[in-house]
N, C-alpha and C positions, 0 to 999 in steps of 0.2 A: 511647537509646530502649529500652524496654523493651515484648513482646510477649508475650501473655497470652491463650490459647484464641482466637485470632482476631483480635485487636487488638492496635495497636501504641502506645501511649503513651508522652508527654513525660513525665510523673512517675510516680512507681512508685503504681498504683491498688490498694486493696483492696476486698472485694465485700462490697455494702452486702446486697442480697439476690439467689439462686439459684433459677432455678424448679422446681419438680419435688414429686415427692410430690401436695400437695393444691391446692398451686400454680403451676397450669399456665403462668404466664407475671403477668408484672409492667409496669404503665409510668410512667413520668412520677416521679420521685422527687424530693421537696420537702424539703430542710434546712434548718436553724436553728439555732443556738447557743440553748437554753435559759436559763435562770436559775441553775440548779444547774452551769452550767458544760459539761453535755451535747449532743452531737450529738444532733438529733432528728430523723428522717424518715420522712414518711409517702410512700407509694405505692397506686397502684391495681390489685388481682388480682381473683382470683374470677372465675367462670364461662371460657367458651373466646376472650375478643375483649373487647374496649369500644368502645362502650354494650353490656351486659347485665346486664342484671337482677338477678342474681346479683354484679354487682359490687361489691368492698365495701373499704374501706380498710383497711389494713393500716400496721402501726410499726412501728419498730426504731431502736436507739439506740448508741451507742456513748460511753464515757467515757476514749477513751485516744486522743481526736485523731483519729476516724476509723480505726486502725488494725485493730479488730475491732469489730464489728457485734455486737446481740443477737439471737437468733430471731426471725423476725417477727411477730406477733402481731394479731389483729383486734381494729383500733379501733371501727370505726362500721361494722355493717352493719346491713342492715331486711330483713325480712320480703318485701315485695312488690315491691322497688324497687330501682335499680341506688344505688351510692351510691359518689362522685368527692371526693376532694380537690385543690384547685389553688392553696392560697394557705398558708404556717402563716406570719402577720405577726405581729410579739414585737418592735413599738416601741410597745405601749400597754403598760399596766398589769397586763395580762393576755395571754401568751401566746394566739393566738387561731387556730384553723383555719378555714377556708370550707368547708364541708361543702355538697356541691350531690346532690339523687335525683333518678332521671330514671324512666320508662318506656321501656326501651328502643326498643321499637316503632315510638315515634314520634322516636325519636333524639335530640332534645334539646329539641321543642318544649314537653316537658311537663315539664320542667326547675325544680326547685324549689331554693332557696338557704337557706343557715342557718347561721349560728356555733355555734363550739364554744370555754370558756374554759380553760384548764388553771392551777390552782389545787394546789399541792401539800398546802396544811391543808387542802383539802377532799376532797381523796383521788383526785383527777388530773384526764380532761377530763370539763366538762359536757357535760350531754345538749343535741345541738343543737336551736337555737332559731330563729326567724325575726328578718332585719333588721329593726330597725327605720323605718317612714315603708313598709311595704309591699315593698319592694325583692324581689323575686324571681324566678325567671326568665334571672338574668341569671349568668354564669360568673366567677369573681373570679381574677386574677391578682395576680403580684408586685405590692406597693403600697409608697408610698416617702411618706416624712416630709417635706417642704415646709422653707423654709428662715423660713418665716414658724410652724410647729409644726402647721399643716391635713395631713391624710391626702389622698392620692389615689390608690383602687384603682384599676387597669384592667380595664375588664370587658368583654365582649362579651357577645349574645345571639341566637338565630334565629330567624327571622319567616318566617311562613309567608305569602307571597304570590302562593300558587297553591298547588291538592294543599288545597285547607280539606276537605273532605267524604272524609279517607284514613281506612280501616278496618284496624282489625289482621287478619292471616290467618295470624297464629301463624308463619309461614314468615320469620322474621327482619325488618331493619328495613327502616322502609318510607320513605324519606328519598325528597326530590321534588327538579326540580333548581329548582324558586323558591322551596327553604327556604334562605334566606341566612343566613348571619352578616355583623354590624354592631356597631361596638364603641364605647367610650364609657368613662366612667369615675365611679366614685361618688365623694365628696368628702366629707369630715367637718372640719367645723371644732371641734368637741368631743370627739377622740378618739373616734369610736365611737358616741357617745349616739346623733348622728342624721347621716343622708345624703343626699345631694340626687347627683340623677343628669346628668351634663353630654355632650353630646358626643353625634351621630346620625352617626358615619364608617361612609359606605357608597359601594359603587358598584355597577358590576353582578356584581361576582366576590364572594364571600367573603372579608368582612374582619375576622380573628379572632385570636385569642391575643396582644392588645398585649400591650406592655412603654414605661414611662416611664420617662425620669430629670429632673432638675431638673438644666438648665445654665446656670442664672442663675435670682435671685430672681423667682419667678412666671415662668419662661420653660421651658417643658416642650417634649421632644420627644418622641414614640409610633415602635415601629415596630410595623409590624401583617403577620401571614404574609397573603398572598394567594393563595388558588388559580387556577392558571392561568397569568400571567407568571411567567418564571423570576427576580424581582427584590422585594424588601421594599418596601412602601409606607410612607411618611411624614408626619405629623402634628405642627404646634405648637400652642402655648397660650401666649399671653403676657401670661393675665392667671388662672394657676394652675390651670389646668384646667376653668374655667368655660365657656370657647368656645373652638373649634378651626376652623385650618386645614381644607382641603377634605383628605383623604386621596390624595396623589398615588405614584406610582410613581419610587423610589430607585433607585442605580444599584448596590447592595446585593443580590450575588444572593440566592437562596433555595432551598430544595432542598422547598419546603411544609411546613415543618415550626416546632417552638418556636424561640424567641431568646429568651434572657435576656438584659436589658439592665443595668448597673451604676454608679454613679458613684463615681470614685475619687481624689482630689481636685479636679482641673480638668478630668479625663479621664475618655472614656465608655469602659467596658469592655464586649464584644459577644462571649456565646458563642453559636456557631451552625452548623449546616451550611452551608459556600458551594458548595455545588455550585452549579451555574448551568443546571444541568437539575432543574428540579421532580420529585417524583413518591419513593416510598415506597422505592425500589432505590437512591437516590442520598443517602441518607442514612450516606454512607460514610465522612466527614470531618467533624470535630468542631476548630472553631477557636478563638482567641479574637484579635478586631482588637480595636485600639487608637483611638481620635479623641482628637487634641486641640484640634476647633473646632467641637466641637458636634455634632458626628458627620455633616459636610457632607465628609469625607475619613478614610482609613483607613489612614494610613503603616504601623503597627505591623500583621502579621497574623502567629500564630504558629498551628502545627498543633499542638494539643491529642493529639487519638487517630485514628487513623486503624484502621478495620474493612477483615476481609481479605469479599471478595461470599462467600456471599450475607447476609452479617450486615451490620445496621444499625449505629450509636451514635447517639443522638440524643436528645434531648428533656433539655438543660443546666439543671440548677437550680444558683445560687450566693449564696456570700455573701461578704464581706470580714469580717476581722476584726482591726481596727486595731492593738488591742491585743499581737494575736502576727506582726502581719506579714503576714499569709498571706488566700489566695483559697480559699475549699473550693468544690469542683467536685463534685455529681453527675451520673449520666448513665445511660441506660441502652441496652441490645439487644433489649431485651422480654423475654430469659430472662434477662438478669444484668445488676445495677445495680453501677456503681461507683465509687469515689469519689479524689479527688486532692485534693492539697493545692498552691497555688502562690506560694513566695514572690515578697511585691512587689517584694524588691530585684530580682528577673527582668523585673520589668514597667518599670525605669526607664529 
């Protein structure tokens, strides 16, 4: 194990981004393998928190495997508007980010969505645009290639079902407790051209930031954080993400926070926080479990990173890369993103 300003980690981490200076704090950092061969990851800084207004995307790359990072640098920001990444998908044709603005204010209700393409002859990413078929509104996560060649992002969104007549008072956000989140997923049968919206999972709690895999042709599972139980809820589809299961409660704990889900040959791979107490303090353990039936059981569970209180780790972005073997891991504390590598012969 190796221990580093507060954390102890399974494989030797290096630091994707540091806060300080103009950047008060960082979260959520999203990787990719590139075309050129590159690490690419975007994160969300700017202003003191998120949602804020001031929020604005930020890059950085690396070309040596993760082992050194570039400066970070401002991708997308606006003018008047908070501005979020939460998706960069590079199984199309085009390298593509989800670029969502918000108003802070109103927290997420006035939430607008847009792509961005990355093109290297055209001189890197496009100005974002809006989906296509209207689509906005809604928050895009990890999305995953179908074994039939169909797209299907995960998305969620929040609904104001009470609190309609809320006024800004300049005194920070004004979130209500009957703005829910409800999640669902978009679908593209043409890469991209166009998306049709599937899936109303809701209950009374907030059900937000799914994650899918394909464990069998047309047979999809979601897990979704829930606020409130300390346990992941559950979601199928067995006819490729058109219609879903009711949203039930797993035996998966949850500490309220992301899970990246992955498939990795017959196996679902699951990073996550298990604490089994909810809430923002217990985001202290970073794992990765194993399923090999679907993810109805969890025999494999290994400890990832472990934060010494009162520091976090949390919010796992990953990918496979068949080619060289290995799992890339990010993750962040809010002041420091960092990244690992894992080979799969560990995962057999």
């Amino acid at each position: 194990m190796i221990s580093i300003d507060g954390c102890t980690f399974r494989y030797q981490p290096s630091v994707i981004f540091q806060a300080g200076g103009e950047w008060k704090y960082g979260r959520e950092p999203v990787i990719r393998r590139m075309p050129d061969g590159s690490i690419f990851c975007i994160l969300c800084s700017g202003g003191p928190t998120e949602p804020h207004d001031e929020n604005v995307i930020l890059a950085t790359s690396s070309r040596d495997e993760g082992r050194t990072w570039s400066p970070p640098e401002v991708l997308f920001q606006h003018d008047t508007r908070g501005v979020w990444g939460t998706e960069l998908f590079t199984e199309g044709d085009l390298p593509c980010i989800f670029v969502h603005t918000l108003d802070a204010a109103s927290h997420y209700l006035e939430l607008q969505t847009f792509r961005s393409f990355y093109s290297a002859g055209s001189g890197g990413w496009s100005e974002p645009v809006s989906l296509p078929g209207g689509f906005s509104g809604v928050i895009v996560r990890q999305g995953v290639t179908l074994a039939d060649d169909s797209w299907v992002l995960p998305v969620y969104w929040q609904e104001a079902i009470g609190g309609w007549n809320w006024r800004k008072t300049g005194k920070g956000l004004l979130s209500h407790p009957e703005w829910r989140f409800v999640s669902g997923v978009l679908r593209s049968a043409d890469r991209g051209e166009s998306f049709t919206l599937h899936g109303n999972l809701r209950t009374g709690l907030n059900l937000w930031e799914p994650n899918v895999v394909e464990i069998a042709p047309n047979h999809l599972v979601m897990f979704l954080r829930a606020d409130g139980p300390p346990v992941k809820y559950r979601a199928e589809s067995r006819d490729g993400g058109q219609t879903w299961s009711a949203p039930l409660p797993s035996d998966i704990p949850c500490a309220g926070s992301k899970i990246t889900l992955l498939k990795w040959n017959n196996r679902i791979l699951m990073l996550h926080n298990p604490s089994t107490q909810p809430g923002w303090k217990y985001r202290t353990s970073l794992a990765l479990w194993i399923s090999d039936d679907g993810g109805l059981t969890w025999p494999v569970k290994l400890d990832m990173v472990q934060a010494d209180e009162p520091l976090v780790i949390c919010y796992p972005h990953a990918f496979i890369d068949e080619a060289r073997q290995c799992l890339y891991v990010a993750c962040d504390t809010t002041q420091t993103h960092y990244f690992f590598t894992v080979p799969l012969a560990d995962l057999e």
